[in-house]
N, C-alpha and C positions, 0 to 999 in steps of 0.2 A: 691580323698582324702578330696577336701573339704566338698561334700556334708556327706559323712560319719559323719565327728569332726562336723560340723556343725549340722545336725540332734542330736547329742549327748546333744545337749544342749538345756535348759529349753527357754519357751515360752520365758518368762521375759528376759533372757538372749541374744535370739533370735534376740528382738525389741532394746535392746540397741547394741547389734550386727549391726544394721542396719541404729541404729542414727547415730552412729560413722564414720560409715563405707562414709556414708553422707560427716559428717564433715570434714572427711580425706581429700574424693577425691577433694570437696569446699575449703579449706582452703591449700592441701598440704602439710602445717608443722604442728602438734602438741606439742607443746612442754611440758616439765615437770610440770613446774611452770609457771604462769602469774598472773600477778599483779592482785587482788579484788578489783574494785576501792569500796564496798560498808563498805569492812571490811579495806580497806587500806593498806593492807599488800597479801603478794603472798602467790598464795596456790598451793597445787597439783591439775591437771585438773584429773576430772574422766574419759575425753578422752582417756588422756595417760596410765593411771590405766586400764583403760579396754583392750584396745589396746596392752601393754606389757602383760598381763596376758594370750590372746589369740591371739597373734603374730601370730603363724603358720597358724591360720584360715584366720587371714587378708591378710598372704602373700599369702597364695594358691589361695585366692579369687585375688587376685590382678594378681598373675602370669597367670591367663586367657586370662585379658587384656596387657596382652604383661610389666608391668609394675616390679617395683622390690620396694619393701618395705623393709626399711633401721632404723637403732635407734641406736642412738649414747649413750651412756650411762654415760660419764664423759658429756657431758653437756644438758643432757633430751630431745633427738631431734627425735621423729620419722617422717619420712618422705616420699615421694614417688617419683620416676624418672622412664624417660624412658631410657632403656640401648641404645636402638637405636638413641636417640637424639628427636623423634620427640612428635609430643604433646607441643610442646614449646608453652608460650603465651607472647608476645612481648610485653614490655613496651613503653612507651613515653622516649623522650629523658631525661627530667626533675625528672623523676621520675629514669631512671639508672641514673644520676647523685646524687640523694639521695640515692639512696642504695651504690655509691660509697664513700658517705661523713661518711655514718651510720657506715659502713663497715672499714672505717680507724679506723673511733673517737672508736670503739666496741675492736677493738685488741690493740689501744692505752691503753687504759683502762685496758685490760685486763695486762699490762706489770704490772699496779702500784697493783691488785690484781688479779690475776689469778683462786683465787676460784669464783669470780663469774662468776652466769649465766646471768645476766641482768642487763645490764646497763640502769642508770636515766641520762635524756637529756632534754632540757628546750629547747624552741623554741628560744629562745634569742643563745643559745650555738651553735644548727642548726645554725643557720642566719650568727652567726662569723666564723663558721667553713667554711660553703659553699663559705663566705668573702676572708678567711683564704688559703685555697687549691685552690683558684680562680674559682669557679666552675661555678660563676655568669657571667663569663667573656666568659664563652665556650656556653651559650645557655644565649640567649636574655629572653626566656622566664621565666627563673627561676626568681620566686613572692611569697612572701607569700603567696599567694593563689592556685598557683600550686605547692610550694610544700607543701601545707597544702591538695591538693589533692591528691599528690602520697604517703603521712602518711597514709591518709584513706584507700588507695588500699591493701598498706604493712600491716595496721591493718587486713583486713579484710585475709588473706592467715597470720597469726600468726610470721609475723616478727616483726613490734611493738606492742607495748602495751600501748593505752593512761590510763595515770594517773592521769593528773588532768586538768579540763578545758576540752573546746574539739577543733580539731585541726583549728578549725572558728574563737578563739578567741585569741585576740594577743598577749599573754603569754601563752603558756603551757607548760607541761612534758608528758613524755614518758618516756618507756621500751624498750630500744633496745633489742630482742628476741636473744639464739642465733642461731637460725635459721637464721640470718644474714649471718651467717658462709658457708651456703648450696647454698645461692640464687645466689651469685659471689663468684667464688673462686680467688686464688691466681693469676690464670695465665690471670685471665680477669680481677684485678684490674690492672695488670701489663700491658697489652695492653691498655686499657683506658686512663690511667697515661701518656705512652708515647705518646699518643695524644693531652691531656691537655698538655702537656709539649713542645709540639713541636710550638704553638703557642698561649698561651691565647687569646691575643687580635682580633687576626683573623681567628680562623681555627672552628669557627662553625659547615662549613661544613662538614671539616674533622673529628671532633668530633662526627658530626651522621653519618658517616658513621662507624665509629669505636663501636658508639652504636648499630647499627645494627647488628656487629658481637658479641658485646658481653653482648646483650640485655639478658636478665635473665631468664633463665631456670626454671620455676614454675612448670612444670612435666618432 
């Protein structure tokens, strides 16, 4: 089926077929809208546009590799998984503690407005938050500098989005994506939480081990 719908389509058509197709499997999440930092305001990606338009060609190409192509429509999320579980790529422990902080402050948010897709985050807001939920308390290593590392990872697979500054420099902003939404869900914030909570001050260990179970599913 794919080779058929795919041959149907123009050269031009083809190669941007192929950019995408790139970007998806590198990146993971596509989302609707992301911040321009040249124009300053968010725009629609021509990812996402090309990709909804020829949906069926990307799933059939995907459904080869064992994979399932997913698009969320109330909030611009195309994505990809394995049904089977595997293909997973394992985070650092400081880095699942930021997609756990992202991931709270994203749905806090969204209580006070709901139609948005993306939430603005200052690295000063990070910093009290991570203070805040005691996250500093659970890994020695969390620093501004590792978690100014695990922003750049999250940027680069389309859950954040830097805005201004870049994440080197000791102020900045960002976009929480909502692809936030995909990377931990409900039942792995839930499991985390009850580990952070069973001992701030002492259970390090226990906290990576509980990372390791619910370390983040990037395919």
């Amino acid at each position: 089926m794919f080779e058929e719908k795919f041959n149907k389509l123009t050269n031009s058509l083809k190669k941007q077929f192929t950019t995408y197709m790139n970007e998806l499997m590198f990146t993971t999440f596509i989302v609707r809208k992301k911040f321009d930092r040249a124009t300053g305001i968010s725009k629609t990606t021509p990812a996402y546009l090309f990709i909804e338009t020829y949906f069926d060609i990307f799933e059939d190409y995907l459904s080869y590799a064992g994979l399932n192509l997913n698009k969320d429509d109330d909030y611009g999320v195309i994505y990809i998984n394995a049904p089977d579980g595997e293909n997973r790529l394992r985070v650092d422990g400081v880095t699942t503690l930021v997609i756990y902080a992202l991931r709270y402050h994203y749905e806090d948010m969204l209580k006070v407005s709901s139609s948005q897709t993306d939430i603005l985050m200052s690295s000063t807001d990070l910093r009290t938050l991570i203070h805040e939920l005691g996250l500093n308390k659970v890994n020695k290593k969390m620093s501004t500098i590792s978690m100014a590392s695990a922003l750049r990872f999250l940027a680069s697979h389309n859950i954040v989005a830097r805005a201004t500054k870049t994440f080197s420099d000791p102020y900045y902003t960002f976009y929480i994506l909502p692809s936030i939404r995909y990377i931990i869900d409900s039942q792995q914030m839930n499991s985390l939480l009850s580990e952070i909570n069973k001992d701030q001050e002492n259970n390090e260990d226990n906290a990576s081990a509980a990372m390791n179970e619910v370390n983040n599913d990037i395919i």
